[in-house]
C-alpha positions as CSV (number, residue, x, y, z in Angstrom):
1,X,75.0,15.5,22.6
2,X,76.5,18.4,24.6
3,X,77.4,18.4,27.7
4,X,74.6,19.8,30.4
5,X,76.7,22.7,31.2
6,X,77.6,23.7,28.1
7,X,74.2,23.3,26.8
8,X,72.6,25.5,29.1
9,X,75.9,28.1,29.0
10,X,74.6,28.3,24.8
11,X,71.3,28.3,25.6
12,X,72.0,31.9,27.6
13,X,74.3,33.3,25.4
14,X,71.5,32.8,22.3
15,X,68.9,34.5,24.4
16,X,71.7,37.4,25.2
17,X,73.1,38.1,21.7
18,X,69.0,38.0,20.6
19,X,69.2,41.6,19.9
20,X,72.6,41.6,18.4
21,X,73.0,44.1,15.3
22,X,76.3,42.4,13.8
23,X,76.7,38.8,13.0
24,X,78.3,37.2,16.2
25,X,80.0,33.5,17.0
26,X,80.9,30.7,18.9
27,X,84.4,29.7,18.8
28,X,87.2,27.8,19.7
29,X,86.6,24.7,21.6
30,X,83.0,25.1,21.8
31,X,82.5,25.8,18.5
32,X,84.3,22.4,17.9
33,X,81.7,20.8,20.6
34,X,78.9,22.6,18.4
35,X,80.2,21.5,15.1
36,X,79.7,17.6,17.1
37,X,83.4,16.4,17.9
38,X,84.0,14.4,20.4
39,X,85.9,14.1,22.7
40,X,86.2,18.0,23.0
41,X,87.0,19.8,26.6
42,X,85.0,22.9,27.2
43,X,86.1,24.9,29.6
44,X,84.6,28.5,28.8
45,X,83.0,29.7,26.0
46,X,84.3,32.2,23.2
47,X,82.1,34.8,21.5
48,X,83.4,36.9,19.1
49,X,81.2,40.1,18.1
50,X,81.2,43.5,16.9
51,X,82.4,46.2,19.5
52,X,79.4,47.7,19.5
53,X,77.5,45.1,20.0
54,X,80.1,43.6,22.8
55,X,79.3,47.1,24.5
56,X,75.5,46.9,24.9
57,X,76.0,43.1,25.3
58,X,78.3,43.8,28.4
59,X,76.0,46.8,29.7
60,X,72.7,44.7,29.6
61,X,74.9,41.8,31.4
62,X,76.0,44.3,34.0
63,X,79.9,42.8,32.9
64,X,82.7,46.0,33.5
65,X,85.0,45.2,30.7
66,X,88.8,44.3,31.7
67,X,91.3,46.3,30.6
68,X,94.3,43.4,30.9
69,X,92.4,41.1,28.8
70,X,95.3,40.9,26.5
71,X,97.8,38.0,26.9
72,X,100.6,37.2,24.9
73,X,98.7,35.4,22.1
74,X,95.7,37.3,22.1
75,X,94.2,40.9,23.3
76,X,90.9,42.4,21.8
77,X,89.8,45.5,21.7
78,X,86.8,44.9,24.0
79,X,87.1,41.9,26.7
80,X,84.9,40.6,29.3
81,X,84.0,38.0,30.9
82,X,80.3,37.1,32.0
83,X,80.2,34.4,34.8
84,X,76.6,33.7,35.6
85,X,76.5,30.8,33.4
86,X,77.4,27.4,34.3
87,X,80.5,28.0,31.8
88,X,82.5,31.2,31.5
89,X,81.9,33.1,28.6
90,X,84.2,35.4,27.3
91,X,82.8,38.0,24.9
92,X,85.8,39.7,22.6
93,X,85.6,42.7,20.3
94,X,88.1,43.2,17.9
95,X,90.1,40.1,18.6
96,X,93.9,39.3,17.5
97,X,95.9,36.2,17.6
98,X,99.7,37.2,17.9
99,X,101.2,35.6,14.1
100,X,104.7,35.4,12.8
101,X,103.5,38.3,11.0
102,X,102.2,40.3,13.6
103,X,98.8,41.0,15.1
104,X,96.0,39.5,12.7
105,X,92.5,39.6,13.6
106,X,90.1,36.9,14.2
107,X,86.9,37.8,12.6
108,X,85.0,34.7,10.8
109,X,83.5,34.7,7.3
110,X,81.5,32.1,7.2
111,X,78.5,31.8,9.8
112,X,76.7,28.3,10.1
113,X,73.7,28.3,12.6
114,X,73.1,25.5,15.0
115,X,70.1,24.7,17.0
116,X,70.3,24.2,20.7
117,X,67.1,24.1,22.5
118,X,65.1,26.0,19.1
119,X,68.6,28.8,19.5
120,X,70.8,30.0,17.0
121,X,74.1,29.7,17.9
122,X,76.4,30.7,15.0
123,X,79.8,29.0,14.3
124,X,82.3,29.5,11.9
125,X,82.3,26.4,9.5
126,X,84.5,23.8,9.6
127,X,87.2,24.2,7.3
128,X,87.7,27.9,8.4
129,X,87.1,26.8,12.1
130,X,90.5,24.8,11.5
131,X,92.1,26.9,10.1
132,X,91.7,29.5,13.1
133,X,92.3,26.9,15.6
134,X,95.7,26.2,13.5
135,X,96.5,30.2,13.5
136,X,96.4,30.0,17.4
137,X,99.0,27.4,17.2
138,X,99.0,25.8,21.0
139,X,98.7,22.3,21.7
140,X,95.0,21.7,22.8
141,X,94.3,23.9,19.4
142,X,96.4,21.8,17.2
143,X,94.6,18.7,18.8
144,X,91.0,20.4,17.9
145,X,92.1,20.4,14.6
146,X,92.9,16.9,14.0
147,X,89.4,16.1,16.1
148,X,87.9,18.4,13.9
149,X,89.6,17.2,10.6
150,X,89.2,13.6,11.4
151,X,85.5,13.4,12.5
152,X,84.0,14.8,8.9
């Protein structure tokens, strides 16, 4: 069961990605929550989505995208943050994780739909959830993973 907050924050974004062109998801800690791990903190809420569909997203939400979005570990090429939901949610376009290697985008293959409240919300699946969460490499990640691995 999700928490009250969260639930309703995924119940929103559902109803504001409706019209969404490009296949969109939940990820990070949330997508954990979704994916029914426990314990999981949620503190804000990750969508990942085409630019052009974070654009009209953003417009409809009246959200003026931020410029300094980037941080050291990750910077996408269209960030903003929508905080009329009980959670934050941060919608990304074009997002990178800062590797050994370089810059590598995030963009998930696989897209597994879970019900909340008769919504789609659309997750990465496991297996390649972990594997993100290992490419962002930072503590509370690494522990996601082993939640995630462990609770099968």
């Amino acid at each position: 069961m999700l928490p009250p907050d969260l639930h309703k924050t995924l119940v929103m974004v559902a109803e504001a990605t409706r019209d969404a062109r490009d296949p969109w998801w939940v990820i990070a800690s949330a997508a954990v929550a979704l994916h029914g791990v426990t314990p999981v903190e949620v503190g804000d809420v990750d969508v990942v989505m085409s630019v052009g569909d974070a654009r009209r997203l953003m417009d409809a939400l009246g959200i003026t995208p931020i410029e300094d979005g980037a941080s050291s570990l990750f910077r996408s090429t269209l960030f903003g943050r929508w905080e009329t939901p009980p959670l934050v949610v941060e919608i990304m376009a074009g997002f990178h994780v800062e590797t050994a290697g370089g810059w590598t985008e995030v963009l998930p293959r696989t897209r597994v739909p879970i019900r909340v409240e008769g919504c789609a919300v659309y997750v990465p699946e496991r297996a390649e959830l972990a594997g993100m969460l290992r490419l962002f490499g930072r503590p509370k990640d690494l522990e996601r993973v082993r939640l995630l691995t462990s609770q099968m």
